[in-house]
MARRO-532325 format. One line per 8 residues: number of its first residue (from 1); for each residue x, y, z of C-alpha. Coordinates in nm, 2 decimals. Each point is the difference from the previous one (the first is absolute). Last residue first. Example, Ala and Ser with C-alpha at 12.3 -4.5 7.8 and 13.67 -1.06 7.14 Angstrom:
// MARRO-532325
2) 1.37/-0.11/0.71  -0.14/-0.34/0.07
This chain:
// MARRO-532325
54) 0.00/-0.46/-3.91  0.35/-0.09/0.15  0.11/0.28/0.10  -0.31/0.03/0.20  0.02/-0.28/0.23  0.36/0.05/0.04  -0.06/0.35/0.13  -0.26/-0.08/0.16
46) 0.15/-0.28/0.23  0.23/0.21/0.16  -0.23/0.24/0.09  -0.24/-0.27/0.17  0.35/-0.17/0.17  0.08/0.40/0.13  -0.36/0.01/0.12  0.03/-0.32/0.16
38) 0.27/0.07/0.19  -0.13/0.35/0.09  -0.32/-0.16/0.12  0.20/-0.26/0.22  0.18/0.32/0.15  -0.25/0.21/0.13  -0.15/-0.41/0.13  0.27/-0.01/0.24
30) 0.03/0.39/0.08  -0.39/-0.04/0.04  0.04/-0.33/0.26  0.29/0.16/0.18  -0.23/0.29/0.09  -0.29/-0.18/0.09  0.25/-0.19/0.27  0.16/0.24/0.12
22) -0.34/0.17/0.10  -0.09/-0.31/0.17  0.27/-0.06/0.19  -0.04/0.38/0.13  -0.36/-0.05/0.06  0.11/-0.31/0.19  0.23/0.15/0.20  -0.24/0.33/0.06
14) -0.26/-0.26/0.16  0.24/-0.22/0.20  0.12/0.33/0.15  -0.38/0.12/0.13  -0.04/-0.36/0.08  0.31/-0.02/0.23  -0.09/0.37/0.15  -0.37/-0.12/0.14
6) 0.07/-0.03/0.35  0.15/0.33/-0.02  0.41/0.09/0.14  0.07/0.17/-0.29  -0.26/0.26/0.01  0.04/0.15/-0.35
């Protein structure tokens, strides 16, 4: 890569924001990974009152 390009900044600013935006659609799946186990564990809790008491 031609460092010295008129165009360099963009070509950067480009991979930056890819990079920002990767990061971000991977924080947002560990975030929700984790809601989902949450409320499975509540859903499983749950059950087994719910059935004990039928």
């Amino acid at each position: 890569m031609d460092w010295n390009a008129a165009h360099v900044a963009f070509v950067v600013a480009a991979y930056a924001v890819s990079f920002a935006g990767l990061i971000l659609l991977a924080t947002c799946v560990l975030i929700r990974d984790r809601k989902l186990k949450r409320q499975i564990a509540a859903l499983e809790r749950n059950k087994g009152s719910k059935h004990g008491r039928g």
